[in-house]
C-alpha positions as CSV (number, residue, x, y, z in Angstrom):
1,X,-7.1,25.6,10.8
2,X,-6.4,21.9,11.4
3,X,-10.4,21.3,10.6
4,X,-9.3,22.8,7.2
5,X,-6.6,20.9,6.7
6,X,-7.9,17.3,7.7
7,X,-11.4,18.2,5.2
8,X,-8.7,19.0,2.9
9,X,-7.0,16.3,3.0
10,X,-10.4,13.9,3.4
11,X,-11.3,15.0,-0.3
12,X,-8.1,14.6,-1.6
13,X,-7.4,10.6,-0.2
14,X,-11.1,10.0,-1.4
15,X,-11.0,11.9,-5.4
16,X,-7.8,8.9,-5.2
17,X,-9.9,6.2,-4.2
18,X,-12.5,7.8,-6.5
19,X,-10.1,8.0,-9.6
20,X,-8.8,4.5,-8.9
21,X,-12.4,2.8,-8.5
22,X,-13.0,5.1,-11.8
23,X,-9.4,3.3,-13.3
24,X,-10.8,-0.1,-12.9
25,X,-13.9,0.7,-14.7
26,X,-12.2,1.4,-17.7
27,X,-13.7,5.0,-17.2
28,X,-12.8,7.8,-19.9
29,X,-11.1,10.5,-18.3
30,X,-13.9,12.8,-17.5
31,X,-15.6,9.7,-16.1
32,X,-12.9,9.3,-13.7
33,X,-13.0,13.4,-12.7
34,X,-16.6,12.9,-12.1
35,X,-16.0,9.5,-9.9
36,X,-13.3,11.6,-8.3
37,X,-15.4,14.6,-7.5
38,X,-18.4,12.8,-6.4
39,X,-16.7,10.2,-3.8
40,X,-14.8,13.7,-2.3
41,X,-17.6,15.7,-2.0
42,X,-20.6,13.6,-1.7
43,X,-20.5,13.0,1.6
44,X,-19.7,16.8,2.9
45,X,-22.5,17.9,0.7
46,X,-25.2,15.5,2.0
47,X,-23.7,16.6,5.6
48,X,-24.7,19.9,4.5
49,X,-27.5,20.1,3.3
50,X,-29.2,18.0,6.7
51,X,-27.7,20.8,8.7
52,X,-29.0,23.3,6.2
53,X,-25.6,25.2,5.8
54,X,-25.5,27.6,2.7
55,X,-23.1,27.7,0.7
56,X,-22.4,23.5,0.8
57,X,-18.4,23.9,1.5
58,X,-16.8,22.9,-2.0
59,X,-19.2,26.1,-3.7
60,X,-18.2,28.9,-0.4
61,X,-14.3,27.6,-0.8
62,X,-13.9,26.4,-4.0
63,X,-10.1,25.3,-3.2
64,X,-11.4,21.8,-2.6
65,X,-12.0,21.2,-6.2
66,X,-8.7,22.4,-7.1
67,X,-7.7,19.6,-4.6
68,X,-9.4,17.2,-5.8
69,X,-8.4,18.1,-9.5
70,X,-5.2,17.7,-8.4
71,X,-5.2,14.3,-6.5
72,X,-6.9,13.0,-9.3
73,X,-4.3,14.2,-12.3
74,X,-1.2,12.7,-9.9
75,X,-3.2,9.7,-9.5
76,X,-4.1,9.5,-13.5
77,X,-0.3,10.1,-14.0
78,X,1.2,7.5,-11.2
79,X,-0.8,4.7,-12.0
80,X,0.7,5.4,-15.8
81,X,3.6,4.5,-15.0
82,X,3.0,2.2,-11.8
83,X,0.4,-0.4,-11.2
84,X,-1.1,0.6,-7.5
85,X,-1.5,-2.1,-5.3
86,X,-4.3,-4.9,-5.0
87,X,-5.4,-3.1,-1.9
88,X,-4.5,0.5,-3.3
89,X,-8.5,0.9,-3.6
90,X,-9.5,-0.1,0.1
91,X,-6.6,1.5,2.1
92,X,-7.3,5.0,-0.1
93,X,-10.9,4.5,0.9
94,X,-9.9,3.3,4.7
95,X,-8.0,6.7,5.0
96,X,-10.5,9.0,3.3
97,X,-13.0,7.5,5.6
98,X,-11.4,8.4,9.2
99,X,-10.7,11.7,8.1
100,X,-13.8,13.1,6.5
101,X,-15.9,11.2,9.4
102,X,-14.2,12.8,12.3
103,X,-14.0,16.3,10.3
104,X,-17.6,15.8,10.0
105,X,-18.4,15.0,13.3
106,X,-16.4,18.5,14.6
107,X,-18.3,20.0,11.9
108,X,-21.5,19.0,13.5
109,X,-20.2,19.6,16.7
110,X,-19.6,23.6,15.8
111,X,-23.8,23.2,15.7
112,X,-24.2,22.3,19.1
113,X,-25.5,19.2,18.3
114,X,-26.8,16.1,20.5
115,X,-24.2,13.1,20.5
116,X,-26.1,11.0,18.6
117,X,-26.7,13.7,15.6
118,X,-23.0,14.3,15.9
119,X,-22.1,10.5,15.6
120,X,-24.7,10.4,12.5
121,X,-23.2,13.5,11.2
122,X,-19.9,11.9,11.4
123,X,-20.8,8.9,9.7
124,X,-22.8,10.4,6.8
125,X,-20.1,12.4,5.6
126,X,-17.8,9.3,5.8
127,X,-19.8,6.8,3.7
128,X,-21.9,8.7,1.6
129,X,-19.3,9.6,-1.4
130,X,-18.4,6.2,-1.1
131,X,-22.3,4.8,-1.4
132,X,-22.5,7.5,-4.1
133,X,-19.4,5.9,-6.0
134,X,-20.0,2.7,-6.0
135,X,-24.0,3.4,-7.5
136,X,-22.9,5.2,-10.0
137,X,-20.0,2.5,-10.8
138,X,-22.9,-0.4,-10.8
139,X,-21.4,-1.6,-7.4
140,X,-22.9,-3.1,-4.6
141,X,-22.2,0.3,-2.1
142,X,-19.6,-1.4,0.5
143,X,-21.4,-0.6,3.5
144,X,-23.9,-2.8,2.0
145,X,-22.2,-5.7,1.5
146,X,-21.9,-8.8,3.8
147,X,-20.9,-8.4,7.3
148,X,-18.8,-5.7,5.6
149,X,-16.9,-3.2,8.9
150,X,-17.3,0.1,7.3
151,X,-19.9,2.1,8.7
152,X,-19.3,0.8,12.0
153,X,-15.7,1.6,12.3
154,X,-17.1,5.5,11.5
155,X,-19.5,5.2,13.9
156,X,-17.0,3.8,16.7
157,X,-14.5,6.3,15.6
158,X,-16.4,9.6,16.4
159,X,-18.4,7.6,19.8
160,X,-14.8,7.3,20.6
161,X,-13.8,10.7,19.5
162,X,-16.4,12.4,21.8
163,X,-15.3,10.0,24.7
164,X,-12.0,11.0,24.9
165,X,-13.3,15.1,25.2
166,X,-15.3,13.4,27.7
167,X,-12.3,12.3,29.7
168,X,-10.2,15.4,29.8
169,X,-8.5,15.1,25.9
170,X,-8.1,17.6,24.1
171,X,-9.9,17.9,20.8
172,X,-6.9,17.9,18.5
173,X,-5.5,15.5,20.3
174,X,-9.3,13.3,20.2
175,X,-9.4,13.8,16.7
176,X,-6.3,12.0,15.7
177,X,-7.4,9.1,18.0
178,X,-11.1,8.9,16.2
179,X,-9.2,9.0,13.3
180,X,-6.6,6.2,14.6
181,X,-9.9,4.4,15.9
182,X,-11.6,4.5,12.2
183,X,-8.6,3.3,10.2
184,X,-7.2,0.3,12.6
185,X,-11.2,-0.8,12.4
186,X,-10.8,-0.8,8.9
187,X,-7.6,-1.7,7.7
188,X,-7.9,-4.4,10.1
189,X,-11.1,-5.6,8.5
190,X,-9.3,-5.4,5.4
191,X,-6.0,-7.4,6.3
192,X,-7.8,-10.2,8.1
193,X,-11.1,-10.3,6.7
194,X,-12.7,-9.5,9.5
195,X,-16.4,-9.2,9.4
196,X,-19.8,-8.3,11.1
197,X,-22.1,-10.9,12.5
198,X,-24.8,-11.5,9.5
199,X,-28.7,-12.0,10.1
200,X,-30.6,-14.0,8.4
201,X,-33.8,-16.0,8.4
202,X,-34.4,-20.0,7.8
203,X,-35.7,-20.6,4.6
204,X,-39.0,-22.6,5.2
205,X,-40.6,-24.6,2.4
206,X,-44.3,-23.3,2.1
207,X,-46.8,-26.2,2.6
C-alpha cells in the first residue's frame, strides 16, 4: 500500500514539474498534458519494460493517469491565478525525483534483483521522464548538463536506501530516508549551486 501511494504521488509531483516546464514553453494545452504525462510516466515505463513486466503500470492501473490529469488541471488553474516560484520547476522536479527513484528501486527489489540492478533500476525511473521532458522541450536533459547533481543524488539515495535494510531498518522506515537522502542532495544542489567535479581535456593546437 505505501508503494502505491508513494508511485502515486511520484507521478503526480512530476505531471507538475511536467506541466510547469510545458507552461514556460508557451505550450498549448494539450502540449502541456502530453509534457505532463510523459515526465510522470516515462521513467516507470522504461523501468518496465527492462524488467519485462506486462502490463507497464499506468495501462494495468489506469488511476495514474487520472492522477496525473488531475495534477496537471490544478496546476493549469494555480498558476492562473499565481505566478509559481523561480524555483517552482526544480523543487517539483527535486521531489518527483526521490520518490519515483526509491519506488523504483523497491519495485526492482520485489524482482530479487542484485544491488547494483536495483540501484540502476532506481535511478532510471527517476531521471528518465525528466530526460524524456526536457528532449521533447528542445532542452539540454539536466542530468546532462555541467557538473549538474541529479543522477547522483538518485543513485546515493537508493545505495543508501539498501544500507539502511542492511543495518537493521526497516524498509518503510529506509524508504523515507532514501527519499530524505535524494531531496537534501538535490535541493541542496539547487540552493547553493552545488556541483559535480567536471572533466575535461586541454585543448592542444595541432602542429
Amino acid at each position: 500500500m505505501i508503494l502505491y501511494l508513494l508511485d502515486l504521488l511520484g507521478v503526480a509531483v512530476f505531471a507538475i514539474s511536467g506541466a510547469l516546464a510545458a507552461g514556460r514553453k508557451s505550450l498549448d494545452l494539450l502540449g502541456v498534458v502530453v509534457i505532463a504525462v510523459v515526465t510522470a510516466i516515462g521513467g516507470g515505463t522504461f523501468r518496465d519494460l527492462l524488467l519485462d513486466q506486462h502490463p507497464v503500470f499506468w495501462i494495468e492501473d489506469p488511476i495514474y493517469l487520472v492522477v496525473i490529469l488531475a495534477a496537471t488541471a490544478l496546476t493549469i488553474i494555480y498558476t492562473r491565478f499565481r505566478k509559481p516560484p523561480s524555483k517552482a520547476l526544480l523543487t517539483a522536479d527535486a521531489f518527483g525525483l526521490a520518490l519515483f527513484t526509491i519506488s523504483g528501486a523497491q519495485i526492482a527489489e520485489q524482482s530479487n534483483l542484485s544491488s547494483i540492478i536495483i540501484v540502476l533500476m532506481g535511478a532510471i525511473t527517476g531521471v528518465a521522464g525528466g530526460v524524456m521532458r526536457d528532449v521533447l522541450l528542445a532542452e539540454i536533459p539536466i542530468i546532462l548538463r555541467r557538473g549538474n547533481i541529479y543522477a547522483t543524488a538518485a543513485i546515493m539515495g537508493v545505495i543508501a536506501y539498501l544500507i539502511l535494510q542492511q543495518i537493521g531498518f526497516n524498509r518503510s522506515v529506509a524508504a523515507l530516508l532514501g527519499m530524505g537522502v535524494i531531496a537534501v542532495l538535490r535541493l541542496a544542489a539547487i540552493t547553493w549551486g552545488l556541483t559535480l567535479p567536471v572533466f575535461s581535456l586541454p585543448d592542444h593546437e595541432s602542429e
